[in-house]
MARDRENRO-63017 format. One record per residue: residue number from 1; residue in three letters; y, z, x of N, C-alpha, C, O, CB in turn. Coordinates in steps of 0.1 Angstrom, whole numbers. Each point is the difference from the previous one (the first is absolute). Glycine has a CB too. Example, Ala and Ser with C-alpha at 12.3 -4.5 7.8 and 13.67 -1.06 7.14 Angstrom:
BEGIN
[r 1,"Ala",[-57,78,132],[12,0,-9],[12,0,9],[0,7,10],[-12,5,-29]]
[r 2,"Ser",[23,-19,15],[11,0,9],[11,8,-8],[11,1,5],[-17,-23,7]]
! end
This chain:
BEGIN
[r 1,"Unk",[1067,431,1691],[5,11,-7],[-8,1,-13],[-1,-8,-9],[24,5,19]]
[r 2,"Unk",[-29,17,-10],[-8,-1,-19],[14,2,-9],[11,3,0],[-40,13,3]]
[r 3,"Unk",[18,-20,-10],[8,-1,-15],[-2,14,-7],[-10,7,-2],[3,-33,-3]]
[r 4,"Unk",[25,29,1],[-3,15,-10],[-11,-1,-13],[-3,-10,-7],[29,16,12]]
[r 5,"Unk",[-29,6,-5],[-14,2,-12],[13,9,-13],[11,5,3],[-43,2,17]]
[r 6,"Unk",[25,-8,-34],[4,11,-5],[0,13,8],[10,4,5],[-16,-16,-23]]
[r 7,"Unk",[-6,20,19],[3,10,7],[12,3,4],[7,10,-3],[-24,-12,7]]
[r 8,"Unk",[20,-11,8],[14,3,12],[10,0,-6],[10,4,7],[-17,-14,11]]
[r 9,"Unk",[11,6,-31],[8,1,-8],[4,12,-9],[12,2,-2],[-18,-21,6]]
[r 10,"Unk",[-3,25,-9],[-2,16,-5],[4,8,8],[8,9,-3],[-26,-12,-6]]
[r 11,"Unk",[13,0,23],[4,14,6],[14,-4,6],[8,10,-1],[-34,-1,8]]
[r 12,"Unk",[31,-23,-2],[14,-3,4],[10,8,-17],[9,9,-1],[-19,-41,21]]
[r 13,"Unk",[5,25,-27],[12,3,-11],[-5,19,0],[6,8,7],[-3,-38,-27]]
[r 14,"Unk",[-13,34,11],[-5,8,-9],[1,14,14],[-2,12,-3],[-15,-33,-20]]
[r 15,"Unk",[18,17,34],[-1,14,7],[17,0,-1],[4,8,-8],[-29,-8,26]]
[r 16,"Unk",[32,-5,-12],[17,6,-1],[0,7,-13],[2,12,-1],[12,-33,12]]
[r 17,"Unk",[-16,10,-22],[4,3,-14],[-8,17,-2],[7,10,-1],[-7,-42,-10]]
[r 18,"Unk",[-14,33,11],[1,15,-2],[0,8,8],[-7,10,-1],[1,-13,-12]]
[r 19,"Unk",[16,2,24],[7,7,8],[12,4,-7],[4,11,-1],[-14,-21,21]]
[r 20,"Unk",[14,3,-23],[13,1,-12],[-3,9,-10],[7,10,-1],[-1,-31,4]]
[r 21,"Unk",[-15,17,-10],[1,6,-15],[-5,16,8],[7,9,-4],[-16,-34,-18]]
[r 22,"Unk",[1,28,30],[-2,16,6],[11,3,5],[5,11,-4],[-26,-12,11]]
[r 23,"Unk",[24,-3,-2],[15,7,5],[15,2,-10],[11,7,2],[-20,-21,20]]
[r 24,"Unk",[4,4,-37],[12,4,-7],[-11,11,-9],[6,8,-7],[14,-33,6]]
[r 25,"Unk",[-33,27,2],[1,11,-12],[1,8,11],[12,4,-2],[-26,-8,-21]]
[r 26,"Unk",[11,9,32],[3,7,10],[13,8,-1],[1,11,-3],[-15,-27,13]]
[r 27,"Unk",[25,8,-6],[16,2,-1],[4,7,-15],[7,11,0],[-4,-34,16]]
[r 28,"Unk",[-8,15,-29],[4,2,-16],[-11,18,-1],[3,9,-8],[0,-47,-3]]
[r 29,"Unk",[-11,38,16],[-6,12,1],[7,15,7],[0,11,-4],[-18,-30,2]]
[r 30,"Unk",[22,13,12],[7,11,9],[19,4,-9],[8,9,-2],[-26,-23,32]]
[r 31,"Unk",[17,-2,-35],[16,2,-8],[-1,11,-9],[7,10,1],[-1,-33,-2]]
[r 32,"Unk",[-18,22,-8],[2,3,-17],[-2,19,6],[4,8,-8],[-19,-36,-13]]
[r 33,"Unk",[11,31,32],[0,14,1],[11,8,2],[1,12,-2],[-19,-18,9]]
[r 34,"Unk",[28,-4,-2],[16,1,0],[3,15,1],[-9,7,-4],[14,-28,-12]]
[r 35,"Unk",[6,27,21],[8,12,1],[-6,11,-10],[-1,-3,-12],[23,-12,19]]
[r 36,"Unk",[-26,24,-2],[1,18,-5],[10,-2,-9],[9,-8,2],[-13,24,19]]
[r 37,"Unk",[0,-7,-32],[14,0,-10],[8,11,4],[-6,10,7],[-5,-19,-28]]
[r 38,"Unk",[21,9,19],[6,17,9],[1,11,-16],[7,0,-11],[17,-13,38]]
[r 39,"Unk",[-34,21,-21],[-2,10,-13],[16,6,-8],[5,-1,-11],[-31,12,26]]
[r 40,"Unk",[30,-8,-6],[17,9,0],[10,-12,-7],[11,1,-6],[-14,16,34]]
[r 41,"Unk",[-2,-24,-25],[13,-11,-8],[-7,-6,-15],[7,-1,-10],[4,-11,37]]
[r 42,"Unk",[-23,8,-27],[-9,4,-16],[6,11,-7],[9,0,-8],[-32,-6,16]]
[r 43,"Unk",[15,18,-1],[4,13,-11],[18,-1,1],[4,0,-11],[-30,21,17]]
[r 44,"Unk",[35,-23,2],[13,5,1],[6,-16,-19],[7,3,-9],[-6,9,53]]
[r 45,"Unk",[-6,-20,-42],[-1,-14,-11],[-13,6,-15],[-5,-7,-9],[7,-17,39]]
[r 46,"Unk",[-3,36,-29],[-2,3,-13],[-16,0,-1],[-5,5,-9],[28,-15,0]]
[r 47,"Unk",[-29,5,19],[-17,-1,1],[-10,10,-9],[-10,-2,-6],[15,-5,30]]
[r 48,"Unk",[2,18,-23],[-2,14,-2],[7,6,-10],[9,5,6],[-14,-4,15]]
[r 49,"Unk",[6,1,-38],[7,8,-5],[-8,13,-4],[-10,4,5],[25,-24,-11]]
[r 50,"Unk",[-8,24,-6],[-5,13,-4],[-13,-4,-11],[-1,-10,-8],[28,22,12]]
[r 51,"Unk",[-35,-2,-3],[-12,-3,-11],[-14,-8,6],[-11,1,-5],[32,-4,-13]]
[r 52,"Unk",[-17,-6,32],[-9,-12,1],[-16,13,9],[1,11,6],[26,-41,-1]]
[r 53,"Unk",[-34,24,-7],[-12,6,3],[-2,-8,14],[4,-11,2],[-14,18,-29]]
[r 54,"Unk",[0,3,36],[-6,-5,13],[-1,-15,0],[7,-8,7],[-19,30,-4]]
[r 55,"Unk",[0,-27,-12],[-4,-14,5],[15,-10,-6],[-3,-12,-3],[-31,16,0]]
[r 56,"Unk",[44,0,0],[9,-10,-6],[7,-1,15],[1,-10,8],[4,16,-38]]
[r 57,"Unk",[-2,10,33],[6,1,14],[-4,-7,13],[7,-6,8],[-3,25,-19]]
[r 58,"Unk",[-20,-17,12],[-9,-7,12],[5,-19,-1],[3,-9,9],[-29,32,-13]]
[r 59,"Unk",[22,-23,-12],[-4,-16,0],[17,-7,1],[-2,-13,-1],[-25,14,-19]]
[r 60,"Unk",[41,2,22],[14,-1,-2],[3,-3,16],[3,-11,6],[1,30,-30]]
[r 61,"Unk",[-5,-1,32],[9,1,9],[-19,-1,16],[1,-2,12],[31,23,-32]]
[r 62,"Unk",[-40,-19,15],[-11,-1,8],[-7,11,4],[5,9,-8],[5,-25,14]]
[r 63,"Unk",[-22,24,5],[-1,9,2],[10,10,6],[11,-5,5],[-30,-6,-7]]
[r 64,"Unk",[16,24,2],[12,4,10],[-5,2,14],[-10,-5,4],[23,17,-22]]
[r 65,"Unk",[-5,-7,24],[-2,7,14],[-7,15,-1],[-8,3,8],[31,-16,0]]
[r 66,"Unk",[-20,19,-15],[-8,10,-4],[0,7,-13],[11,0,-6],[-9,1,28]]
[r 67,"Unk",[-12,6,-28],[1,3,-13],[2,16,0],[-11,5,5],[-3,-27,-13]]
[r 68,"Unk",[21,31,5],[3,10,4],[-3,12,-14],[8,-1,-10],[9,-14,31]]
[r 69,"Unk",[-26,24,-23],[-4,9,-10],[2,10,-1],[-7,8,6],[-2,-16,-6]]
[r 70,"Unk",[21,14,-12],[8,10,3],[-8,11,-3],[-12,-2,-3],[33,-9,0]]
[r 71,"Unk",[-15,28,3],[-3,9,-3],[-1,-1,-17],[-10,2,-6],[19,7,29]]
[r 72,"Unk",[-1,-11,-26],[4,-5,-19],[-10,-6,-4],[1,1,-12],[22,-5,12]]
[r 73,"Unk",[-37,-5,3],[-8,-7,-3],[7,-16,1],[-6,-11,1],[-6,33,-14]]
[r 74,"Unk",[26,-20,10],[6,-18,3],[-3,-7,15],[-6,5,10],[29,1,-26]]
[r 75,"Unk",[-17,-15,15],[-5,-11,9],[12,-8,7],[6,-8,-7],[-26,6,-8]]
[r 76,"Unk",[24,2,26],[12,-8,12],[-6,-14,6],[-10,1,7],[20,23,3]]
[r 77,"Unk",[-5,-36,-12],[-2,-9,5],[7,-1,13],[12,2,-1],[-17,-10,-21]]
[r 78,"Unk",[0,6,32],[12,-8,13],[-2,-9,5],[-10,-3,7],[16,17,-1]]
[r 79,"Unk",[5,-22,-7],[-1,-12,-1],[10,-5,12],[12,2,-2],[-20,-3,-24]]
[r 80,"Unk",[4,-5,41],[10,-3,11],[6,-11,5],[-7,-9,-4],[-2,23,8]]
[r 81,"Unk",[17,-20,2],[2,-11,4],[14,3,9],[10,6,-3],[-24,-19,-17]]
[r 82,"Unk",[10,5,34],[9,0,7],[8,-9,0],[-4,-11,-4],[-7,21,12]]
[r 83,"Unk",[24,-11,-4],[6,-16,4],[13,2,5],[5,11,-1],[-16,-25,-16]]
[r 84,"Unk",[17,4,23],[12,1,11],[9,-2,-11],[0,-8,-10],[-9,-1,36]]
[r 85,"Unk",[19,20,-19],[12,0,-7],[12,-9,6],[5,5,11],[-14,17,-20]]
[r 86,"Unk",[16,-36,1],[6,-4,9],[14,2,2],[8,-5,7],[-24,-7,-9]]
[r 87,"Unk",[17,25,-9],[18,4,5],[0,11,8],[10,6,2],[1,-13,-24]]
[r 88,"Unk",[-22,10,26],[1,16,9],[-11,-4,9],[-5,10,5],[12,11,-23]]
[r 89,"Unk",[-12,-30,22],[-9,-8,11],[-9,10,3],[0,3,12],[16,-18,-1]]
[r 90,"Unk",[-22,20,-17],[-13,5,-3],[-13,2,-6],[0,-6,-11],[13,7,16]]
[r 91,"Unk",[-25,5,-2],[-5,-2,-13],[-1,16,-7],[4,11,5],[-18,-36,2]]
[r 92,"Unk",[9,22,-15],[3,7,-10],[-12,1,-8],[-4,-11,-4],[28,7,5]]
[r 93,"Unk",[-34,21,-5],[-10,2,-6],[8,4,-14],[10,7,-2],[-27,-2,25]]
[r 94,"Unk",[8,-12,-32],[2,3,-12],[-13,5,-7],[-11,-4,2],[30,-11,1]]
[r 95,"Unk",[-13,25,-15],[-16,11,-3],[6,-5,-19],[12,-3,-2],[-17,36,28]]
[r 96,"Unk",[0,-33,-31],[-4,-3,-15],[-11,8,-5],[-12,-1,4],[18,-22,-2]]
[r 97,"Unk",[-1,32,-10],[-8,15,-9],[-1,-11,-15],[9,-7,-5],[6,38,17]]
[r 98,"Unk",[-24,-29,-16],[-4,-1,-14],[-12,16,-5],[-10,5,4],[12,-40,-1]]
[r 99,"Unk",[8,40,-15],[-6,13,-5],[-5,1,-10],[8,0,-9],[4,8,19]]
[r 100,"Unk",[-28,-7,-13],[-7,2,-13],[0,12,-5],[-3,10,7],[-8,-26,-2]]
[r 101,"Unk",[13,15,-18],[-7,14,-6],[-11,5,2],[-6,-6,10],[16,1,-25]]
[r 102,"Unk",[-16,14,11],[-14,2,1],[-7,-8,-12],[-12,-1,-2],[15,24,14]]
[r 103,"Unk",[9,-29,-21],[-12,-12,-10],[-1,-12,8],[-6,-9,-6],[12,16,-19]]
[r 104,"Unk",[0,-9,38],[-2,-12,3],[12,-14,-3],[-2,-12,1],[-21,24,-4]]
[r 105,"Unk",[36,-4,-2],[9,-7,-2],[13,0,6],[7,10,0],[-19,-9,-18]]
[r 106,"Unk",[15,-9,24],[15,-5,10],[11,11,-5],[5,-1,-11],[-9,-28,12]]
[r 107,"Unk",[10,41,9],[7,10,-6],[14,-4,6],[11,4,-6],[-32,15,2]]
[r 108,"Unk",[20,-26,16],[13,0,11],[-5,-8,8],[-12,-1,2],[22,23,-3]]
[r 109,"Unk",[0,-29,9],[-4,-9,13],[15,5,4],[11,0,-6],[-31,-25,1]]
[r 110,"Unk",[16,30,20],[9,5,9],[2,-10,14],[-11,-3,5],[4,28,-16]]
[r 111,"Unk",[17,-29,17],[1,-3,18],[5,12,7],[6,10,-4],[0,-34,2]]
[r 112,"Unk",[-12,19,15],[4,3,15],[2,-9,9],[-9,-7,2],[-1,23,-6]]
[r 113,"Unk",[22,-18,13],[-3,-6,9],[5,3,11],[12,1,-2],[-17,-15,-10]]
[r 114,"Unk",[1,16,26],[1,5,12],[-7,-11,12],[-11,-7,-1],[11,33,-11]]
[r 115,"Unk",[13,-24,25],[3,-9,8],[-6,8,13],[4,11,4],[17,-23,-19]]
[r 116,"Unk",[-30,4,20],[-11,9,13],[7,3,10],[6,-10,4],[-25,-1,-7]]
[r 117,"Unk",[21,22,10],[7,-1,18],[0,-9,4],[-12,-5,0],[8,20,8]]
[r 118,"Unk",[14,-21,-3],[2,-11,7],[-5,4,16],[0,12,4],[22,-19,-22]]
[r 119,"Unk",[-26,-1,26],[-7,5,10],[14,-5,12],[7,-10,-2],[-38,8,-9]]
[r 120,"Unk",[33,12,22],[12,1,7],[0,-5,10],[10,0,7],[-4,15,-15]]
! end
């Protein structure tokens, strides 16, 4: 029978071991990206008041879903998120309006929320 070398030792210990350490930054990487913030429950928790300008709004509640440009020269944020509702076992689309002046300043944040045809 030969005799183990260093080498056979490196790779016996040192291959498991950074199999490990890849697989935990791996895992700690996929963590820290964690859950969507739900826009509608930010702005609904104050994310959004009166006065705050676009980039306070972007860098708070995130981009929106769409940026909407009125006739008035102001500006509609919409902002969406779906999620099951569990006292009416559904889900449930929710719409979040944030409304700029035409200077660019938070005038109103409005909801909507509507429940899709249920299919029969």
């Amino acid at each position: 029978m030969k005799k183990l070398t260093t080498v056979d030792y490196v790779v016996m210990i040192g291959g498991p071991a950074l199999f490990m350490i890849i697989a935990v930054i791996g895992i700690r990487a996929m963590m820290v990206a964690g859950p969507d913030i739900d826009p509608a429950k930010a702005l609904r928790d104050g994310a959004a008041v009166s006065g705050m300008n676009e980039k306070d709004v972007l860098r708070k509640v995130g981009s929106p879903k769409a940026t909407i440009d009125n006739p008035d020269g102001s500006t509609t944020f919409r902002y969406q998120h779906g999620t099951w509702d569990l006292n009416r076992h559904t889900f449930v689309e929710e719409d979040a309006y944030v409304d700029f002046d035409v200077s660019g300043r938070v005038s109103g944040v409005s909801f909507e929320a509507k429940t899709p045809s249920q299919p029969k």
